[in-house]
BAMIBA-252063 format. One record per residue (C-alpha): chain; z, x, y; residue in three letters. Coordinates in steps of 0.25 Angstrom, whole numbers, always signed. Layout:
// residues N
<pt "A" <Z X Y> "Ala">
...
// end
This chain:
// residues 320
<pt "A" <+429 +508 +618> "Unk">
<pt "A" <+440 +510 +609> "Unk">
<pt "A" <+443 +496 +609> "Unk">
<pt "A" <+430 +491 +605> "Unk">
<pt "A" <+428 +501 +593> "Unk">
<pt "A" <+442 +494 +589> "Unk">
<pt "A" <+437 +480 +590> "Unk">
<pt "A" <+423 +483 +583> "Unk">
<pt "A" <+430 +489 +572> "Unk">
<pt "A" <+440 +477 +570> "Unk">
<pt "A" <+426 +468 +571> "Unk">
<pt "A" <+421 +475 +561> "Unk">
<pt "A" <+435 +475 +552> "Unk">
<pt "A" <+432 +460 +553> "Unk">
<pt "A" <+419 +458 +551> "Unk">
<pt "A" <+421 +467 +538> "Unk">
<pt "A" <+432 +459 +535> "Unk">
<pt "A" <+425 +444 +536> "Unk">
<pt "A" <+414 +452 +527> "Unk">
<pt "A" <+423 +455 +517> "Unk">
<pt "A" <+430 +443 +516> "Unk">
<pt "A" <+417 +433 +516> "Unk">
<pt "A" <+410 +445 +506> "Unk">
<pt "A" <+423 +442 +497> "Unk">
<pt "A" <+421 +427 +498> "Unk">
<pt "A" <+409 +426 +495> "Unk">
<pt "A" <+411 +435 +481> "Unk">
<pt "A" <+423 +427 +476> "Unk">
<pt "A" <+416 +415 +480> "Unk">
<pt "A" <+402 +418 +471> "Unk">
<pt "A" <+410 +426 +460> "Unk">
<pt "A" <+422 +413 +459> "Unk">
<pt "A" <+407 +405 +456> "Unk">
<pt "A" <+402 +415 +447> "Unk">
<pt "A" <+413 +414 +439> "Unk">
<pt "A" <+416 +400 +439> "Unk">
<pt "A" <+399 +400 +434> "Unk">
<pt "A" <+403 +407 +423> "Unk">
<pt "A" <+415 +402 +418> "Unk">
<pt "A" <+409 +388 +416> "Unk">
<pt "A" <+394 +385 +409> "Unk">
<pt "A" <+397 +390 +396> "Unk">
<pt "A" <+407 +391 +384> "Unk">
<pt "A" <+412 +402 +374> "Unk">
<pt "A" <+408 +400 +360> "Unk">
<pt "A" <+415 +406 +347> "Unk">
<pt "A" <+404 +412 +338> "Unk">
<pt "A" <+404 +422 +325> "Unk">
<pt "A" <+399 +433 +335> "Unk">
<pt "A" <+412 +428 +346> "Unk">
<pt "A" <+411 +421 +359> "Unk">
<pt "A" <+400 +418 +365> "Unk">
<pt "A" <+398 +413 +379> "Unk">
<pt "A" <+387 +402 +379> "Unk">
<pt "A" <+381 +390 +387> "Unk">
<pt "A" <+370 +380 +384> "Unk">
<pt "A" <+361 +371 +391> "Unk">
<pt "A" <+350 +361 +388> "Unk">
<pt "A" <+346 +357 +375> "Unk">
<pt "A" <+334 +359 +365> "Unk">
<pt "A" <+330 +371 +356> "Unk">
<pt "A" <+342 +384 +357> "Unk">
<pt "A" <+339 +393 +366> "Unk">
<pt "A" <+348 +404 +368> "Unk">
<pt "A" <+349 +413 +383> "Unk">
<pt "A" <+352 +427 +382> "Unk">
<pt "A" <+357 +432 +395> "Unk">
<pt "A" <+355 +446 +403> "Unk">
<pt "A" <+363 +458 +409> "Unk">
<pt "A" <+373 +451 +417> "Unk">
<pt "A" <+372 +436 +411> "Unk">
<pt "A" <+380 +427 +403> "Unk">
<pt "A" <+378 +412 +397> "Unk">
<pt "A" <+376 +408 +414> "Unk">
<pt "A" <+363 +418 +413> "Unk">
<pt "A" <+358 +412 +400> "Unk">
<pt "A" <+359 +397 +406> "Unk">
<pt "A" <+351 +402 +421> "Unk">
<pt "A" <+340 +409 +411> "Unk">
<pt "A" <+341 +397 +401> "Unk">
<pt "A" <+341 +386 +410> "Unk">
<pt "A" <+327 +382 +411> "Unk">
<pt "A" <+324 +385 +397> "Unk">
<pt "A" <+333 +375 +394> "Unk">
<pt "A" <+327 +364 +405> "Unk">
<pt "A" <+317 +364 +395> "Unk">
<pt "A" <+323 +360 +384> "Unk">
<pt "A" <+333 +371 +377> "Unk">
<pt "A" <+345 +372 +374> "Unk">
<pt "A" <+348 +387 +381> "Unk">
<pt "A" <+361 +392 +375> "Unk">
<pt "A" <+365 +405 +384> "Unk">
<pt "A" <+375 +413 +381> "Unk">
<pt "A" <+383 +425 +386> "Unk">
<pt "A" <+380 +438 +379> "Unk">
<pt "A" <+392 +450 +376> "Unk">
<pt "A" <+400 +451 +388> "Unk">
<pt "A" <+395 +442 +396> "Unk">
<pt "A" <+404 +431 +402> "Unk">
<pt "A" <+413 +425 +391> "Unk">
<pt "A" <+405 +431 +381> "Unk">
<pt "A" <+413 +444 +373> "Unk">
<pt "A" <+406 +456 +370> "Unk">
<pt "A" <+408 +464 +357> "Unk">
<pt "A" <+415 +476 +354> "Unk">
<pt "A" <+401 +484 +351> "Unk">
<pt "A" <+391 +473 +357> "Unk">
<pt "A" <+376 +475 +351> "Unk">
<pt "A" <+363 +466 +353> "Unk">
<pt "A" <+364 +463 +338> "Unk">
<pt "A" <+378 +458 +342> "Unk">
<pt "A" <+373 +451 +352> "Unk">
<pt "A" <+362 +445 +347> "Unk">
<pt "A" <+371 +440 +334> "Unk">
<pt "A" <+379 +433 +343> "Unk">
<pt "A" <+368 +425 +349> "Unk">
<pt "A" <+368 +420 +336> "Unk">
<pt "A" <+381 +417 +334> "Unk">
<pt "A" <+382 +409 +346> "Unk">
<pt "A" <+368 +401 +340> "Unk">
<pt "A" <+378 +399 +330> "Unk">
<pt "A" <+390 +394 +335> "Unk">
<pt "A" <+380 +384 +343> "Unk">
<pt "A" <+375 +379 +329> "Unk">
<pt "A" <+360 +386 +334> "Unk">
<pt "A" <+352 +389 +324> "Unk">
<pt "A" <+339 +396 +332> "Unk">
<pt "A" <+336 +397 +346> "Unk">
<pt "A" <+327 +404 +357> "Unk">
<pt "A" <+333 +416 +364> "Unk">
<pt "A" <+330 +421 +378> "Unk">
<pt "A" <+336 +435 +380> "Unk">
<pt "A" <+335 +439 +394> "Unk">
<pt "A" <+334 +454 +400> "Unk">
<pt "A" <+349 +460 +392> "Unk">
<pt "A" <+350 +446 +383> "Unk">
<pt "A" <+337 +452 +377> "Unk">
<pt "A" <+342 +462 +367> "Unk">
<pt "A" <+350 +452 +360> "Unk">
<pt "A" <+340 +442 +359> "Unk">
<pt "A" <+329 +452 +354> "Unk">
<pt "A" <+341 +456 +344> "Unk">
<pt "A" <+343 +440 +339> "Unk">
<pt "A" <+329 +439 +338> "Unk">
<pt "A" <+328 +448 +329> "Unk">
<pt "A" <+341 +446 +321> "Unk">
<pt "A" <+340 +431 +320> "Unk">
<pt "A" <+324 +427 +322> "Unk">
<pt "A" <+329 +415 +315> "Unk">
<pt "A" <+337 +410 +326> "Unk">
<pt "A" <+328 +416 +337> "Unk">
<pt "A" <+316 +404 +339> "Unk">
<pt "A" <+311 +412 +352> "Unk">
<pt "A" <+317 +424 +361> "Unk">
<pt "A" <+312 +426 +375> "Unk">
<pt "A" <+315 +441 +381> "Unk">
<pt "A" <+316 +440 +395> "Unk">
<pt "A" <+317 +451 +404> "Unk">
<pt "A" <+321 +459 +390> "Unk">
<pt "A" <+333 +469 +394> "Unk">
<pt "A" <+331 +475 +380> "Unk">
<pt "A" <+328 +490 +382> "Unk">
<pt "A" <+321 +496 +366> "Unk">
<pt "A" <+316 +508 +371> "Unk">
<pt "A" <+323 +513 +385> "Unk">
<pt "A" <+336 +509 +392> "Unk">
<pt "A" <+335 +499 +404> "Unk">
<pt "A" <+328 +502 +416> "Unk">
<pt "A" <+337 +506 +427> "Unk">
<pt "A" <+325 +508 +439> "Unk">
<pt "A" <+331 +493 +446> "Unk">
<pt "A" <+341 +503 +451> "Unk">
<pt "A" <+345 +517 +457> "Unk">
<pt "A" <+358 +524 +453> "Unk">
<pt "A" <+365 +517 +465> "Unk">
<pt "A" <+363 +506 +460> "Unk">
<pt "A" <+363 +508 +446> "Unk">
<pt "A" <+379 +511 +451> "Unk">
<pt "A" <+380 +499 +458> "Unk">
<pt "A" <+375 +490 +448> "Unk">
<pt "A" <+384 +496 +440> "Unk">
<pt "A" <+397 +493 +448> "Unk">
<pt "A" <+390 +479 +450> "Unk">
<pt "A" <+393 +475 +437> "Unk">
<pt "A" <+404 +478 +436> "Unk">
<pt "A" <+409 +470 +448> "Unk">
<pt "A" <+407 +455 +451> "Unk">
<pt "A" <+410 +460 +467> "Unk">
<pt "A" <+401 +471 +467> "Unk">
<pt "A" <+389 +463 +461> "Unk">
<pt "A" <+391 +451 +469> "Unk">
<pt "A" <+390 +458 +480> "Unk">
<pt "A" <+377 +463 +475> "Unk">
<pt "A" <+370 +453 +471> "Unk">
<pt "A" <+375 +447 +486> "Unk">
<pt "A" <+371 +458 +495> "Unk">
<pt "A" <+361 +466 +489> "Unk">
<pt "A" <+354 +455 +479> "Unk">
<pt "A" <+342 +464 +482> "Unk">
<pt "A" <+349 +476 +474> "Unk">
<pt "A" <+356 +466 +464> "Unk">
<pt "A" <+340 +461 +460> "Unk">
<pt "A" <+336 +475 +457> "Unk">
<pt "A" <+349 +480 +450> "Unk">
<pt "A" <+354 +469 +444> "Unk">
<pt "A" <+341 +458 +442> "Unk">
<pt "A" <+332 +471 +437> "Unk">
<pt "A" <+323 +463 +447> "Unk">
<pt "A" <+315 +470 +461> "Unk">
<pt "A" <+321 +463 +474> "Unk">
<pt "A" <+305 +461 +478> "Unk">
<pt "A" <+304 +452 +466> "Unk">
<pt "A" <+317 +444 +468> "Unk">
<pt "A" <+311 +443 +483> "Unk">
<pt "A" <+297 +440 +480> "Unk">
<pt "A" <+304 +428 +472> "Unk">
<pt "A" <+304 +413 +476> "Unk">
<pt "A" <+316 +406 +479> "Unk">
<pt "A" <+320 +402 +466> "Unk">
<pt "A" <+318 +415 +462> "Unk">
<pt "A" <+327 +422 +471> "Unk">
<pt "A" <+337 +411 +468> "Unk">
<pt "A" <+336 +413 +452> "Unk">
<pt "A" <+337 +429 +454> "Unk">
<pt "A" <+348 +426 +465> "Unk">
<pt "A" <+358 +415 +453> "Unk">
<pt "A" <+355 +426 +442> "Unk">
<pt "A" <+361 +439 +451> "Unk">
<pt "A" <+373 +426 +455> "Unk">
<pt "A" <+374 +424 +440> "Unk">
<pt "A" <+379 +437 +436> "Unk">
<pt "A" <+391 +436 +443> "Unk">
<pt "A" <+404 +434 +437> "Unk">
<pt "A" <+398 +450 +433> "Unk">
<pt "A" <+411 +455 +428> "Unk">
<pt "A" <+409 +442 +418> "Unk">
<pt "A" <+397 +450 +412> "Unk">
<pt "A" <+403 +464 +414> "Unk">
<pt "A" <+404 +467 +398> "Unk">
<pt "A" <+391 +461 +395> "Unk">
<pt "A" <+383 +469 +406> "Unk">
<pt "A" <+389 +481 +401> "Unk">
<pt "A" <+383 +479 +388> "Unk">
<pt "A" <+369 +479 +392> "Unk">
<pt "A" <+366 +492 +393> "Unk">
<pt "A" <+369 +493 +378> "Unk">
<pt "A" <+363 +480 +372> "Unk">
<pt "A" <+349 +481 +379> "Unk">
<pt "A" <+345 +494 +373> "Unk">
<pt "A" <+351 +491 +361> "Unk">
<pt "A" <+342 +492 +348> "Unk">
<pt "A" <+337 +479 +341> "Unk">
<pt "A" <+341 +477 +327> "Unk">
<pt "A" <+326 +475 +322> "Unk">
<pt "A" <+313 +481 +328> "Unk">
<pt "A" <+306 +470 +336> "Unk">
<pt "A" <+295 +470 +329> "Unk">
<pt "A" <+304 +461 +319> "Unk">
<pt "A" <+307 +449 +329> "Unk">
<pt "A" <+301 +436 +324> "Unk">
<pt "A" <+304 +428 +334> "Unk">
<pt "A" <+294 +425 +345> "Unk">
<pt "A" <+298 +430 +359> "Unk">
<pt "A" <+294 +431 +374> "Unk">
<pt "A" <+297 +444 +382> "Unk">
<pt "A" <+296 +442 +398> "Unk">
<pt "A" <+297 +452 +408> "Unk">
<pt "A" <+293 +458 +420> "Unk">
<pt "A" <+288 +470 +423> "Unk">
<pt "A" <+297 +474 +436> "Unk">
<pt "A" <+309 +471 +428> "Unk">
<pt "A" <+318 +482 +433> "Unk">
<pt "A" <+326 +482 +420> "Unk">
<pt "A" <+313 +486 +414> "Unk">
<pt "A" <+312 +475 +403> "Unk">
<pt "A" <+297 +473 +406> "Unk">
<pt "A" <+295 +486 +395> "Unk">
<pt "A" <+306 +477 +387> "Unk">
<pt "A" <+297 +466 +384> "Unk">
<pt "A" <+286 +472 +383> "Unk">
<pt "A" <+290 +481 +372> "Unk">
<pt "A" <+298 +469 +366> "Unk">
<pt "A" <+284 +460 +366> "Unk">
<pt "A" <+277 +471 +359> "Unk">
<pt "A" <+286 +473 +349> "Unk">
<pt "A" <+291 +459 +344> "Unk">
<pt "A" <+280 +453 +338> "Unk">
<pt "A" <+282 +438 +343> "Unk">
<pt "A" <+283 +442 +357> "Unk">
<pt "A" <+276 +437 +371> "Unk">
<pt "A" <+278 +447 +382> "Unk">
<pt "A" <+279 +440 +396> "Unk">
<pt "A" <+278 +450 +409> "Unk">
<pt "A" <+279 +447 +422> "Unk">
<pt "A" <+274 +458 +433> "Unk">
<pt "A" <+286 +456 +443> "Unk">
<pt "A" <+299 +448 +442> "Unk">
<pt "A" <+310 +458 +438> "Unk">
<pt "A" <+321 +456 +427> "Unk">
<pt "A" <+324 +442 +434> "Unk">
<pt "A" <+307 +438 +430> "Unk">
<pt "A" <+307 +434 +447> "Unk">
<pt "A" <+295 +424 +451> "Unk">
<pt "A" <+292 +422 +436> "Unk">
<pt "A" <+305 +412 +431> "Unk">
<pt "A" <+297 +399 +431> "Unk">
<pt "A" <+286 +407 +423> "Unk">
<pt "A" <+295 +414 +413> "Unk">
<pt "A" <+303 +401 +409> "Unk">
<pt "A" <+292 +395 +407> "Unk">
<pt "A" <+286 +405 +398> "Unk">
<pt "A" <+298 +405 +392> "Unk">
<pt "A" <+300 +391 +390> "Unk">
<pt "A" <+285 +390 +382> "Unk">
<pt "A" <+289 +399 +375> "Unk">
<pt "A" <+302 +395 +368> "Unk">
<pt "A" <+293 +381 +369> "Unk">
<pt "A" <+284 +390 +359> "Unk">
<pt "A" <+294 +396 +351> "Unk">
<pt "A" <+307 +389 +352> "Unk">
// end
């Protein structure tokens, strides 16, 4: 007996082993190709606001990709890619301390927002569109409103700008608000998240139910599965995600009720980072403004894709 509790516990020494070994090959394996995604694809720009992290792709009227929590210039291109199919030229860049692109001392939407402009300017662009998704919004409202001249068209989507309460936390417990925490603060911690319980990562990290990304098609599962993939190299957004919680309940630096320019809100309504309330109070107060609501889809707008770029697209056609 002895000697079979000896060789089980060596068997399972070894099999803890091999799983330890093939767990930590497969990290450096994915997080080596994150990397490598990141470090090519886009180029640092000197501007009068600093440097600024950007990439471009097709050609036609500007359009410039504002990015969310956990983005960079490689998130701007995925959400700008089929906008610029059909014929623009999507410029996205990385915000404040996101990849390659420094933040400020004493960051601030206004800051933001002025360096969108300078990097319109450093790129001889005189106006353009501006899609601001979830945490890109705030500083594309902020633009806007500060330079309607440059701004043909903005499109709000999922808007993760917060004027009357602070974010909605309900995606998740205080377990996991702790582990979401750690997550991001290790490339380790949430690759293996997003690799083992992709369930948890939808909820916590996409703002998005598990039954909706599971009632999804193919394609949809795919796009929500290349979006949680994309955030990896994390630690290369570390800065930038620690600012969030700062710039998306930050104040505007004019009421809404000012914005010329014409602009579409989308949501949908089981967002679990609560921006349905976002846009709706965004629509209502901008004068210009077509609201868009979908019953279901979460932050990541699942099932509805085909439908919201091509809303989108008719209306930049309008407008841009």
């Amino acid at each position: 007996m002895a000697a079979y509790k000896h060789s089980a516990t060596i068997a399972s020494l070894v099999a803890i082993a091999a799983g330890a070994a093939w767990i930590g090959s497969e990290y450096r394996s994915d997080i080596s190709r994150a990397r490598a995604r990141v470090a090519t694809g886009s180029q640092v720009i000197s501007t009068a606001c600093g440097p600024i992290e950007y990439a471009e792709v097709g050609s036609g009227p500007a359009m410039l990709a504002i990015h969310g929590a956990g983005g960079g210039f490689d998130q701007g291109l995925a959400l700008g890619g089929p906008i610029a199919r059909k014929g623009y030229r999507v410029i996205a860049m990385s915000r404040f301390g996101y990849l390659r692109t420094p933040a400020p001392p004493r960051p601030t939407i206004a800051l933001q927002a002025a360096a969108h402009a300078c990097l319109l300017d450093a790129l001889g662009v005189s106006s353009a569109a501006v899609i601001g998704v979830s945490a890109g919004a705030p500083s594309a409202l902020e633009f806007a409103l500060s330079y309607p001249a440059r701004c043909k068209a903005l499109v709000l989507l999922v808007p993760g700008w917060y004027p009357t309460t602070g974010p909605s936390l309900r995606r998740m417990g205080p377990m996991e608000a702790r582990a979401f925490d750690r997550a991001l603060r290790s490339d380790f911690v949430f690759w293996a998240i997003i690799r083992f319980l992709p369930t948890v990562a939808d909820r916590t990290v996409l703002g998005t139910p598990a039954a909706v990304v599971e009632a999804g098609s193919p394609s949809e599962q795919a796009r929500v599965a290349a979006i949680l993939r994309g955030i990896l190299p994390i630690s290369e957004r570390q800065v930038g995600l620690s600012l969030e919680a700062q710039l998306t309940g930050e104040r505007l630096s004019k009421p809404l009720e000012s914005m010329t320019v014409p602009t579409l809100a989308i949501s949908a309504e089981d967002d679990l980072y609560g921006t349905y309330a976002n846009a709706q109070y965004i629509a209502r107060h901008i004068p210009r403004c077509a609201l868009v609501g979908y019953r279901t889809g979460g932050h990541l707008w699942v099932g509805h894709n085909d439908e919201l770029v091509g809303t989108v697209i008719a209306f930049l056609h309008d407008h841009a």
